[in-house]
ROGUMI-371500 format. One record per residue (C-alpha): chain; residue in three letters; x, y, z. Coordinates in Angstrom, 2 decimals, always signed. Each point is the difference from the previous one (the first is absolute). Example, Ala and Ser with C-alpha at 12.3 -4.5 7.8 and 13.67 -1.06 7.14 Angstrom:
! residues 2
NODE  unit  code        x        y        z
NODE     A   ALA   +12.30    -4.50    +7.80
NODE     A   SER    +1.37    +3.44    -0.66
! end
This chain:
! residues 83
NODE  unit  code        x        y        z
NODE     A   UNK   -43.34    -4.87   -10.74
NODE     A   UNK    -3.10    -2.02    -1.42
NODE     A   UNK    -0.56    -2.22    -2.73
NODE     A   UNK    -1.65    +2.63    -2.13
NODE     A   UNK    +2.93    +2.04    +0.37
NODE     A   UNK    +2.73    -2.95    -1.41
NODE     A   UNK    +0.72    +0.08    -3.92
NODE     A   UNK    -1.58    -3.30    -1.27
NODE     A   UNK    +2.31    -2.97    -0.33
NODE     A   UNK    +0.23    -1.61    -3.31
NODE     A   UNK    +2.70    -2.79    +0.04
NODE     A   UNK    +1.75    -0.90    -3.10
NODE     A   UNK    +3.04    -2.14    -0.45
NODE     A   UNK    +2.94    +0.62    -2.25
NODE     A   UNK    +1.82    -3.11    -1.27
NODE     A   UNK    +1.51    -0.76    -3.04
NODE     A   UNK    +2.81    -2.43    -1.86
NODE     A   UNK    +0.98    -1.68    -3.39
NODE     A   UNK    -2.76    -1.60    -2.22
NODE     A   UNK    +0.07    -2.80    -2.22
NODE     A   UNK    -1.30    +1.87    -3.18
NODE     A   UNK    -1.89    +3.29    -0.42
NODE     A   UNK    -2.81    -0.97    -1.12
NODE     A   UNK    -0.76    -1.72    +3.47
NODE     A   UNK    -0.03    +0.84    +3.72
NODE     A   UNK    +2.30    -3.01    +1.15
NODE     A   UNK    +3.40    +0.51    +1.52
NODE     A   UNK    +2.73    -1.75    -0.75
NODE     A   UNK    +0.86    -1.19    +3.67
NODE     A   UNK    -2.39    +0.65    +2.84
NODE     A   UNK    +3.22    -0.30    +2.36
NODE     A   UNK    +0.99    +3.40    -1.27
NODE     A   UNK    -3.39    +2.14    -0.29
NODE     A   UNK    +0.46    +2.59    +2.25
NODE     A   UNK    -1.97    +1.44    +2.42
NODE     A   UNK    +0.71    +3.53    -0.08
NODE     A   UNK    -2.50    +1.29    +2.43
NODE     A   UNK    -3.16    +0.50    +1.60
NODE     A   UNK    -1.18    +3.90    -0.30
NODE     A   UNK    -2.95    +2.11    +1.37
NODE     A   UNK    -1.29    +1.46    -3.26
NODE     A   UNK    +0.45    -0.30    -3.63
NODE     A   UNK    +1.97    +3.33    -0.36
NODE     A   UNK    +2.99    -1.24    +2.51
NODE     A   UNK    -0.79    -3.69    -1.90
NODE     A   UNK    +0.49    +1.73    -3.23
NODE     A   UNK    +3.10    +1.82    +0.78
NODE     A   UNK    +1.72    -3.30    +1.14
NODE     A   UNK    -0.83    -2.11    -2.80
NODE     A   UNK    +1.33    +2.88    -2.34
NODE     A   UNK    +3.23    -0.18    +1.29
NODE     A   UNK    +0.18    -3.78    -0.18
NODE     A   UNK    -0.98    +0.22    -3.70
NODE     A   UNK    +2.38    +2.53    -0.38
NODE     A   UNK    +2.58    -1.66    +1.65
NODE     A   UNK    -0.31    -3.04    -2.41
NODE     A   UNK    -0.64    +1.40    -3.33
NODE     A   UNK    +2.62    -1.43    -1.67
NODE     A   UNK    -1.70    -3.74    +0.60
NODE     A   UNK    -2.59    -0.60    -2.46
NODE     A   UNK    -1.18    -2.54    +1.92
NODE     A   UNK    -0.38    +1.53    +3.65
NODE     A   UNK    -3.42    +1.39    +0.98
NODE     A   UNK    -1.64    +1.62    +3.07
NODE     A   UNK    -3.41    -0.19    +0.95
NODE     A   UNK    -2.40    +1.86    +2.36
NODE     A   UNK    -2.35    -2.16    +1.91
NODE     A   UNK    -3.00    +1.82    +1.03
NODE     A   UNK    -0.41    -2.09    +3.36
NODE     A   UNK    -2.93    +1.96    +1.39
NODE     A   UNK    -2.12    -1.32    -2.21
NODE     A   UNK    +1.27    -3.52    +0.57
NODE     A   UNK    -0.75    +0.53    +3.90
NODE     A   UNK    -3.35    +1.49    -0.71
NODE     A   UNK    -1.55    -0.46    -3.49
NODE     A   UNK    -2.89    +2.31    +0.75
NODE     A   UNK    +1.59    +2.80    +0.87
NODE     A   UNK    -0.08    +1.39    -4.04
NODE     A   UNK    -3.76    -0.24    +0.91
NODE     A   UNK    -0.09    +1.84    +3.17
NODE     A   UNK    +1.64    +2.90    -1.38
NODE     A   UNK    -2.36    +0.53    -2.46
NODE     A   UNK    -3.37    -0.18    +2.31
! end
């Protein structure tokens, strides 16, 4: 199979935990965040931080958060798209 012929890979991490306050992204204890996973795409990223938030609904305090790492690893790559 060749490269062409791959769907294009477009990490993004799921990880969540408690935060301090709402009005802020700082969690409570850094020992706890957890690192739900590392997915392929944002749809299968999407469905797994859904069920996290779900999961956790009742706690005011507990967020998830999808990490667009692709653009971390290559900050252009918005760019290149769009040439």
């Amino acid at each position: 199979m060749s490269d062409s012929a791959q769907p294009q890979q477009l990490l993004h991490l799921v990880l969540g935990g408690e935060l301090v306050d709402l009005e802020h992204v700082t969690f409570k204890d850094l020992d706890k965040v957890e690192i739900v996973g590392l997915f392929p795409n944002y749809a299968t990223a999407y469905a797994a931080w859904k069920a996290k938030a779900q999961a956790t609904v009742d706690n005011a305090q507990m967020r998830y958060f999808i990490v667009h790492m692709h653009r971390l690893l290559d900050p252009d790559q918005d760019t290149k798209s769009k040439r």
